[in-house]
C-alpha positions in Angstrom: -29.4 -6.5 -71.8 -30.2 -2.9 -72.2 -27.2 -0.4 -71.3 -28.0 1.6 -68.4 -29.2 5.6 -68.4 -26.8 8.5 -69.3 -26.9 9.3 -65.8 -26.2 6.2 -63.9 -22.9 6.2 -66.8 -22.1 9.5 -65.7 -21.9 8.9 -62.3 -19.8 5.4 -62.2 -17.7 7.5 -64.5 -17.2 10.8 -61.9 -17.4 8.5 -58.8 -14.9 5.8 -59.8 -11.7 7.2 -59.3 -13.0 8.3 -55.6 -14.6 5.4 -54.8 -11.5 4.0 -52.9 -11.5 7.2 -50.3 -15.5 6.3 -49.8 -15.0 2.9 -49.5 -12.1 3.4 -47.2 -13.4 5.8 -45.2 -16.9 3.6 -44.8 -15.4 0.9 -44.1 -13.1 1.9 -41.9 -16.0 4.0 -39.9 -18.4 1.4 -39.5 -15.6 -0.7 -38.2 -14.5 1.5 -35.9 -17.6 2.5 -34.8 -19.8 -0.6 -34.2 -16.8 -2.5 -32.7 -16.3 0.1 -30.1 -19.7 0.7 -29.5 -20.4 -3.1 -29.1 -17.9 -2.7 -26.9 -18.4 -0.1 -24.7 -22.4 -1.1 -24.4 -22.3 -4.5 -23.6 -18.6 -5.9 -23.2 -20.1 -9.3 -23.3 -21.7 -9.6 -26.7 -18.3 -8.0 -28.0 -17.0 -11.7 -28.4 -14.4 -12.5 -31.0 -16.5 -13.9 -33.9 -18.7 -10.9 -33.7 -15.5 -8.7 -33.8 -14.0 -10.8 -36.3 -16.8 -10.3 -39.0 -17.9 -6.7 -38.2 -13.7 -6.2 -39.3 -14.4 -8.7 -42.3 -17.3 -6.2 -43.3 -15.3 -3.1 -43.1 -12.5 -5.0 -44.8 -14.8 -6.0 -47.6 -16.2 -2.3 -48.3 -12.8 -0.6 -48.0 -11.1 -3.9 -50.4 -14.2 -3.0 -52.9 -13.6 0.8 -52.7 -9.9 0.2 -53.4 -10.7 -2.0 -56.2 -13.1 -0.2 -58.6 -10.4 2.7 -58.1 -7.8 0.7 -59.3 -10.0 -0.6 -62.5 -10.6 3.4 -63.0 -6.5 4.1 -63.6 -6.0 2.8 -66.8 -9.0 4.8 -68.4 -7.7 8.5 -66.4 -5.2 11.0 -66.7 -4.4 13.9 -65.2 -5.8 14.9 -61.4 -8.3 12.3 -62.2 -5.7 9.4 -62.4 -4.1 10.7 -59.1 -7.3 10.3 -57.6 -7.6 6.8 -58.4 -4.2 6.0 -57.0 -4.9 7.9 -54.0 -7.8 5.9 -53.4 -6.1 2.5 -54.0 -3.7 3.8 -51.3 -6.1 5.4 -49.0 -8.0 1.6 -49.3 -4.9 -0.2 -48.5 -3.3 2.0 -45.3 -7.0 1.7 -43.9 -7.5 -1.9 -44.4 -4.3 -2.0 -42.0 -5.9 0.1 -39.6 -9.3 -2.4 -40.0 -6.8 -5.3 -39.2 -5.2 -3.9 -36.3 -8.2 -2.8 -34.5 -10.1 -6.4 -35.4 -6.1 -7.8 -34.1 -6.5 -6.0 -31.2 -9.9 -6.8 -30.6 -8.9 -10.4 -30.8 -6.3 -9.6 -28.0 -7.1 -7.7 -25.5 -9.5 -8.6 -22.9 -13.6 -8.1 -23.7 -14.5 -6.8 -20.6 -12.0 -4.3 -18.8 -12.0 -3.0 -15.8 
């Protein structure tokens, strides 16, 4: 297996530590975003498996974002290494807020109102 170009390296290497904030953040987002708007659009077709796996999918981006940031802490130091533990964290408080929406999706009524 041939080891991949100087610049794909360089990148994994200046994108690791931040990859929990991205991941995080997407995750979070798309959650957010298509559950509500599934929601909001046709109330219906907002049924809990739907719900259930578009949470699963943010869950999985921000849980992989989190991860690769934590496999970057050993090999930093400095502002880098806080970065990396930032992300972790970041990955972690907004998987909770992934869950809760996906709970509350789960709970409340589809079609309000």
């Amino acid at each position: 297996m041939t080891p991949p170009p100087p610049l794909i390296r360089r990148a994994k290497y200046l994108l690791a530590p931040w990859a929990g904030m991205l991941g995080a953040g997407f995750g979070w987002a798309l959650s957010h975003q298509v559950g509500s708007d599934l929601a909001q659009d046709n109330c219906n077709a907002a049924n809990p498996v739907v719900m259930i796996l578009i949470g699963l999918i943010g869950f999985a981006i921000a849980g992989f974002g989190g991860l690769v940031s934590w496999r970057a802490v050993p090999g930093e130091h400095g502002g880098r290494k806080f970065v990396a533990y930032v992300g972790v964290l970041m990955a972690a408080l907004l998987s909770v807020a992934i869950f809760m929406q996906t709970a509350a999706a789960l709970l409340l009524p589809g079609c309000f109102g």
